[in-house]
ZAMARGU-4260 file (C-alpha; in steps of 0.2 Angstrom, whole numbers, plus 5000, padded with zeros to 4 digits):
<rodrens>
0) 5000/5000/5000 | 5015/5012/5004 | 5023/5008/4987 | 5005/5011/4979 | 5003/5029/4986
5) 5021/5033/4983 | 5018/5028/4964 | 5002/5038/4962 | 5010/5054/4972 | 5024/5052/4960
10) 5009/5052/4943 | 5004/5070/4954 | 5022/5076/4955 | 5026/5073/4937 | 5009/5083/4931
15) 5013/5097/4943 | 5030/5099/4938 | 5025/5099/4918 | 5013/5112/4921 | 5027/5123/4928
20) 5039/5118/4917 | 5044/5127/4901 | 5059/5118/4896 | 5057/5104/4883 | 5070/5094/4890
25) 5063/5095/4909 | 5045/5093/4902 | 5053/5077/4893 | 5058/5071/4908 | 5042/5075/4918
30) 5033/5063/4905 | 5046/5049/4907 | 5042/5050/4925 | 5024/5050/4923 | 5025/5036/4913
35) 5035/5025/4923 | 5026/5028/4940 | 5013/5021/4927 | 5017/5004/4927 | 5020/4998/4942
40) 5001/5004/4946 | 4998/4995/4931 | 5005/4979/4936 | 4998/4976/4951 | 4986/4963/4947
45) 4996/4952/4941 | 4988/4940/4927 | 4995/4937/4911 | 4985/4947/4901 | 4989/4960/4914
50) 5007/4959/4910 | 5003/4958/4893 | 4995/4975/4893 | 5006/4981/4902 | 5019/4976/4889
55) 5011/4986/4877 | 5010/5001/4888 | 5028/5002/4890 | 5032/4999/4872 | 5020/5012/4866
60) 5027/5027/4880 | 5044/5021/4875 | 5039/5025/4859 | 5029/5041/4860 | 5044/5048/4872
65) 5057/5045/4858 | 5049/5051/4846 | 5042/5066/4856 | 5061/5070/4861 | 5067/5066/4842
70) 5055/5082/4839 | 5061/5092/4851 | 5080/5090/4847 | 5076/5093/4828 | 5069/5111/4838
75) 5085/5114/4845 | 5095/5111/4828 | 5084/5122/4818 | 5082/5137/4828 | 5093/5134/4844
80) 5079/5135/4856 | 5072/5123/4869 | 5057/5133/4877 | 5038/5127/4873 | 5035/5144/4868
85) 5039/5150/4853 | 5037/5148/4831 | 5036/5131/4827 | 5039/5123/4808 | 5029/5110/4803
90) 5039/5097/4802 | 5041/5098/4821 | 5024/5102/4824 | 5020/5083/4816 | 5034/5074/4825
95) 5028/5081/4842 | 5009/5081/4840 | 5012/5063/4834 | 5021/5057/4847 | 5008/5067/4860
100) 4991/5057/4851 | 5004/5041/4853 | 5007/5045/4872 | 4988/5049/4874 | 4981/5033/4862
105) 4971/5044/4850 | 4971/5045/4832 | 4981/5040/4823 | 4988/5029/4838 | 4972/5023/4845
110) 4973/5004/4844 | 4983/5002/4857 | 4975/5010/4870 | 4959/5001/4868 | 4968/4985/4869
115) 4977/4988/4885 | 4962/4995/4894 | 4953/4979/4889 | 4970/4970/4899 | 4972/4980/4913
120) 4960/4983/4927 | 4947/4997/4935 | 4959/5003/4943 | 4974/5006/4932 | 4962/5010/4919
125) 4956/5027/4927 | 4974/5030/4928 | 4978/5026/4909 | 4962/5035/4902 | 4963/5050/4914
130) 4979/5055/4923 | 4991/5048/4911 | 4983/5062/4896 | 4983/5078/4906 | 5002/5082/4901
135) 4999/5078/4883 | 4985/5089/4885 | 4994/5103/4892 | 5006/5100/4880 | 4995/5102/4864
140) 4987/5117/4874 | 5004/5126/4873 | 5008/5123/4856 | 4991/5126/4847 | 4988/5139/4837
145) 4987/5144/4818 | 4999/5133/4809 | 4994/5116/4818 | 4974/5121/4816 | 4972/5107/4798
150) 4981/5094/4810 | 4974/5095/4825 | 4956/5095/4815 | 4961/5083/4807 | 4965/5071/4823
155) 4950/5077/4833 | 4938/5074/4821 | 4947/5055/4815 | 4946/5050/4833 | 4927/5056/4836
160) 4922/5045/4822 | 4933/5032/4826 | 4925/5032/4843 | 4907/5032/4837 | 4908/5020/4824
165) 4919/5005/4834 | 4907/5007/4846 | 4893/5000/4840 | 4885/4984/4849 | 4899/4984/4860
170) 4894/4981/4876 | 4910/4978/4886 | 4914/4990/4899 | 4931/4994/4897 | 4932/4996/4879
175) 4916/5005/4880 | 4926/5017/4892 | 4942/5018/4881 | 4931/5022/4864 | 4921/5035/4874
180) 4939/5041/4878 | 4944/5043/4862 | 4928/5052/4855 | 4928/5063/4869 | 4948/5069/4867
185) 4945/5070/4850 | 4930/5083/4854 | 4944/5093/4865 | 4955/5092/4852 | 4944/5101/4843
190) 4941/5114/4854 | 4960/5120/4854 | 4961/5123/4837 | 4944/5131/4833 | 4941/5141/4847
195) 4958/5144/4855 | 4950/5142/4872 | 4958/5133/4884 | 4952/5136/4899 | 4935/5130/4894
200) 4944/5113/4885 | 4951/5111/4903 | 4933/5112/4910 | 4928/5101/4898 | 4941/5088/4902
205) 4937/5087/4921 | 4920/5085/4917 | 4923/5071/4908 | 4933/5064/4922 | 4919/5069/4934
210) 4906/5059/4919 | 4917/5043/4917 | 4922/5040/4937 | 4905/5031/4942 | 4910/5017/4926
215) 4926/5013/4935 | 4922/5013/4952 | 4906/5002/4946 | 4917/4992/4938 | 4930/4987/4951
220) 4917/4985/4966 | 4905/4972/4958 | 4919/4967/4945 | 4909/4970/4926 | 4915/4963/4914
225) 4900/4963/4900 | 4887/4973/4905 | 4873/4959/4896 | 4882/4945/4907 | 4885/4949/4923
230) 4874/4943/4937 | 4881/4955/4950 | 4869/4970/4948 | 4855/4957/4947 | 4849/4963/4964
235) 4855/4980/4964 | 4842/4993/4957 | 4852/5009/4961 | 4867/5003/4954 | 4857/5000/4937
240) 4848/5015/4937 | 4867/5025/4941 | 4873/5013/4927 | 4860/5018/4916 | 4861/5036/4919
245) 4882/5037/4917 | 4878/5029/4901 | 4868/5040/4894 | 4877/5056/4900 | 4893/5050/4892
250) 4880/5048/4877 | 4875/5067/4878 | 4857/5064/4884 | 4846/5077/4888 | 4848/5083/4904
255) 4861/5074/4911 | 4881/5082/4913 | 4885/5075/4895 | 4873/5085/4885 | 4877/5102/4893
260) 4895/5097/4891 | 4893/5093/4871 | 4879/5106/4870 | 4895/5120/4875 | 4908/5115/4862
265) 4892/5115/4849 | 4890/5132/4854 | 4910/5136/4855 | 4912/5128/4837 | 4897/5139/4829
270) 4904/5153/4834 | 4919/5151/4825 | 4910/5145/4809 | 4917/5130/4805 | 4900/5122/4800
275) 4907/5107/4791 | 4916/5099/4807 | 4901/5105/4817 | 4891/5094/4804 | 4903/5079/4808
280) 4903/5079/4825 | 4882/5081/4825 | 4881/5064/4814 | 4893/5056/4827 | 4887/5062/4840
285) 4867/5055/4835 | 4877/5038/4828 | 4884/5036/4845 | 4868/5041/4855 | 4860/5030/4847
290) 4872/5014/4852 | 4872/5021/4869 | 4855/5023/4872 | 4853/5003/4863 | 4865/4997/4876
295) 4855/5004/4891 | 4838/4997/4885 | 4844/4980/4881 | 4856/4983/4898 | 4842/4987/4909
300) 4828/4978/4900 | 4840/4964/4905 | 4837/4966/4923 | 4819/4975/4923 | 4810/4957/4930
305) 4824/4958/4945 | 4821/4976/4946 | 4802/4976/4946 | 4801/4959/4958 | 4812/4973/4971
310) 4803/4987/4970 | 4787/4979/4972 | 4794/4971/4988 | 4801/4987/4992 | 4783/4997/4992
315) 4772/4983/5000 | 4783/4980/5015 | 4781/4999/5018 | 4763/5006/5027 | 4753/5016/5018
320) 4755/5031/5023 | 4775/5031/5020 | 4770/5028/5003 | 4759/5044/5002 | 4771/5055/5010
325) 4784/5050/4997 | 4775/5055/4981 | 4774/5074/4986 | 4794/5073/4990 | 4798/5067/4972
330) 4784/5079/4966 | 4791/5093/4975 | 4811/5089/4968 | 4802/5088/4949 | 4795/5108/4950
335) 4811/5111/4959 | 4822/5105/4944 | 4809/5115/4931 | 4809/5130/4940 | 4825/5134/4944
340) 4834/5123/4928 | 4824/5121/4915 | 4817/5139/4915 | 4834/5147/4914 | 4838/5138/4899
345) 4820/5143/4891 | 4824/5163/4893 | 4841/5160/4887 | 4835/5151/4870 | 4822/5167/4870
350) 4836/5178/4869
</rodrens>
């Protein structure tokens, strides 16, 4: 357990330090060591298809760092300067966003990602799909601008479809996490080279992370595999109603987290004018609702004789009266939500 915290503090320390750093060569380092705190987190179940994931982490990162520190000593040789800061040809720019999207496991580099978070566990997963892309991100954030704008469309909008489209009737969690992942950093991908706005791609990432936590932590406590075969939410109506509702806010559904998180960059994208990639991202995004919202029905209608058996049995061992008092609550919480949420939103449309 010691070991454990020291690795993850070690994860913290390595994103602080990037975030401080301007140097390429101590940023470099701050990804190696990142990296490396990585995979003994990683490894911790061990299992053979643990290790073999694993594997395939290390090789990639070993990968994406040498060719991420090939570009930046082809920066030093053509204009003698090591700061993040600064012009950018574009030969650089493609070595180092390539070996960024390598390091984060988006397009072009995507495969691998989704097959070493089908390996490893919950666990090391929110590490891989959350932590471990918030120094790539940084890093894209301080070298986008005008000259990468075509390459970073380019990658965002590859790895939105690509998310959407392998996604279909897959109903295994962790892929299902690790596709969602790539759509969803392809969407902030986007953002940095349309708008320019980073702070609101930040917000955007952490509310992802906020979306996407409930799925791992559901995961490791009742161990899901494949949401159509496990028997351990069988009993648990709560759980597949948080399930359901984490599913479909990943999805974008009306009017959970997700769809005011999409509805944003919609409205960030429009203003710039780009209509054809906003036209892109709208058919992903309805391709992809729709799987989403094909998993949950066969997902809960799965468990809806369980369910119903437990909520009858949960109304008929309560009096009466009990039962009447909690129909004003729920009624009550309802006008709340309309009043004070939905009405807002109304007058804003108006204007």
């Amino acid at each position: 357990m010691t070991s454990l915290l020291f690795y993850i503090s070690s994860v913290l320390i390595s994103i602080i330090g990037c975030g401080l750093s301007n140097n390429w060569i101590l940023v470099w380092l701050w990804v190696e060591l990142n990296s490396l705190a990585l995979i003994p987190i990683l490894s911790s179940n061990v299992t053979p298809r643990s290790i073999e994931a694993t594997s395939k982490y290390f090789l990639f990162q070993a990968a994406g760092s040498a060719i991420l520190l090939f570009g930046i000593l082809l920066r030093n040789y053509n204009i003698d300067n090591l700061y993040i800061s600064g012009p950018y040809s574009l030969l650089e720019l493609f070595i180092i966003i390539f070996a960024l999207t390598m390091k984060m496991g988006i397009f072009p580099n995507h495969f691998w990602f989704i097959d070493v978070m089908q390996g490893i566990n919950f666990i090391g997963g929110f590490f891989v799909a959350i932590l471990s892309k918030i120094i790539p991100i940084y890093l894209i954030i301080s070298i986008s601008g005008n000259p990468n704008q075509v390459i970073l469309n380019v990658i965002g909008i590859s790895s939105v479809v690509i998310g959407s489209i392998f996604g279909v009737q897959q109903t295994q969690l962790r892929k299902l996490i690790a596709l969602s992942s790539v759509a969803h950093l392809g969407w902030m991908i986007i953002i940095f080279a349309t708008t320019g706005n980073n702070w609101l791609g930040i917000t955007l990432f952490f509310s992802y992370a906020i979306m996407v936590t409930p799925l791992f932590w559901a995961g490791n406590m009742f161990s899901i595999e494949h949401l159509s075969k496990t028997i351990n939410l069988s009993n648990n109506s709560m759980l597949n109603t948080t399930m359901c509702l984490t599913i479909l806010s990943i999805a974008g559904f009306p009017p959970l987290l997700g769809f005011f998180y999409k509805w944003i960059m919609f409205l960030s994208i429009v203003q710039t004018e780009n209509f054809l990639i906003i036209s892109i991202l709208i058919l992903a995004s309805l391709f992809s609702l729709y799987f989403y919202i094909q998993i949950c029905l066969s997902f809960y209608m799965t468990y809806w004789p369980t369910i119903k058996i437990g909520f009858n049995n949960f109304y008929s061992n309560k009096p009466v009266g009990h039962y009447l008092h909690e129909q004003p609550s729920r009624q009550n919480i309802l006008l709340f939500y309309l009043i004070w949420i939905v009405s807002p939103l109304s007058s804003f449309w108006n204007l």
